[in-house]
C-alpha positions as CSV (number, residue, x, y, z in Angstrom):
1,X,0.0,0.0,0.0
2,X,1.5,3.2,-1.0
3,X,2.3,5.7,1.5
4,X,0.0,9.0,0.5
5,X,0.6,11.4,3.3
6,X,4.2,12.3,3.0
7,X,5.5,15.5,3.9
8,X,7.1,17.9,1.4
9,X,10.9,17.8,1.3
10,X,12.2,21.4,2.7
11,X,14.7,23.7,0.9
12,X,18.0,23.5,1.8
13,X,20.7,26.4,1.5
14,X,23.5,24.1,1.6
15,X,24.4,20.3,1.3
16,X,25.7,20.4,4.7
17,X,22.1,21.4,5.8
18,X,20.7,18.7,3.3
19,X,23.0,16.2,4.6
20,X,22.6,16.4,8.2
21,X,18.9,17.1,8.1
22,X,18.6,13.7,6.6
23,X,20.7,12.1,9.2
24,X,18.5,12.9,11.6
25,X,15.2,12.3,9.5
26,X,13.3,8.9,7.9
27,X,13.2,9.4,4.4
28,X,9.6,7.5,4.0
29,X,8.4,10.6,5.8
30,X,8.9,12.3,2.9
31,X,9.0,9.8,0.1
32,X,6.7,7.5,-1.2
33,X,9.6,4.5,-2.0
34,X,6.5,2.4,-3.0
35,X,5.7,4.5,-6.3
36,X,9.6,5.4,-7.2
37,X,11.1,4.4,-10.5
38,X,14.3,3.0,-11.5
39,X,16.1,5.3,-13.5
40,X,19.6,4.9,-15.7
41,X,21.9,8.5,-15.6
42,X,23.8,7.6,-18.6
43,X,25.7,11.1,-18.2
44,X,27.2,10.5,-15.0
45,X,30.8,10.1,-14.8
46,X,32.0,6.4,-13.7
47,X,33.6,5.7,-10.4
48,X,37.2,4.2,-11.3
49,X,39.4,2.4,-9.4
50,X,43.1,1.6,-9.9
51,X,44.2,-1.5,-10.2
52,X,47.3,-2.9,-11.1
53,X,47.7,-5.3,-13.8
54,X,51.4,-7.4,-15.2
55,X,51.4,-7.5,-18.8
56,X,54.5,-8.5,-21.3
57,X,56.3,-5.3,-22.4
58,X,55.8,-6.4,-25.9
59,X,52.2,-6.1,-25.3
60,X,52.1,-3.1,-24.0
61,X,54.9,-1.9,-26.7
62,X,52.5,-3.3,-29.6
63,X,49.6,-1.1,-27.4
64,X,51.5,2.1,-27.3
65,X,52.3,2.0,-31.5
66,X,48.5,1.3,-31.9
67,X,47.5,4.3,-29.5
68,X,50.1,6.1,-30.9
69,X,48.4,5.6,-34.5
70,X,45.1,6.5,-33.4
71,X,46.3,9.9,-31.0
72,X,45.2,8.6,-27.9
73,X,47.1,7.6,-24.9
74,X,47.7,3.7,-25.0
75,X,45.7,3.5,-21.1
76,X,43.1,5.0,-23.0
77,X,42.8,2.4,-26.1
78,X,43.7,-0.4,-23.6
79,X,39.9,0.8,-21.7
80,X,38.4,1.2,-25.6
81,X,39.3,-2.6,-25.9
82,X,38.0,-4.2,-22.5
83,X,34.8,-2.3,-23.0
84,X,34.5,-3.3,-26.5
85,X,35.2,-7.4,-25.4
86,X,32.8,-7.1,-22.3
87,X,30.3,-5.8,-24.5
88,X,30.8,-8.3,-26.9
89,X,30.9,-11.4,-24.3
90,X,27.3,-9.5,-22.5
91,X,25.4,-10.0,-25.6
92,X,26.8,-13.8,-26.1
93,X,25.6,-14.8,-22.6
C-alpha cells in the first residue's frame, strides 16, 4: 500500500544542511519508496578504481604504437578494448 501522506521535502541552502537534516530524518516521511522508478543517468561520470595489472612489455609496446596511431594515450585504447570485449561477451551470454 502506498504511502499518500508524506510530507514535502524542505529547501536546503547548503548540502551540509541537506545532509545532516537527513541524518537525523526517515526518508519514508517524505518519500513515497513504493511508487519510485528505476532510472539509468547515462551522463554520470563512472567511479574508477586503480588497479594494477602485469602485462608483457611487448604487449604493451605493440599497445603504445597502436595508440600512438590512433592519438590517444595507449591507457586510454587499452579501456576502448575491454569495453568493447565485455560488450561483446554480454550480448553472447
Amino acid at each position: 500500500m502506498a504511502n499518500t501522506k508524506t510530507k514535502p521535502v524542505p529547501e536546503f541552502r547548503s548540502e551540509d544542511g541537506e545532509r545532516e537534516f537527513w541524518a537525523a530524518h526517515d526518508s519514508t516521511e517524505f518519500i513515497d519508496w513504493q511508487s519510485a522508478q528505476r532510472r539509468k543517468l547515462p551522463n554520470l561520470k563512472p567511479t574508477l578504481r586503480t588497479i594494477s595489472l602485469r602485462l608483457p612489455v611487448s604487449m604493451i609496446e605493440d599497445l603504445k604504437v597502436l595508440a600512438n596511431k590512433r592519438d590517444v594515450p595507449y591507457q586510454s585504447l587499452l579501456k576502448v578494448f575491454l569495453a568493447e570485449r565485455l560488450e561483446k561477451e554480454r550480448r553472447r551470454a
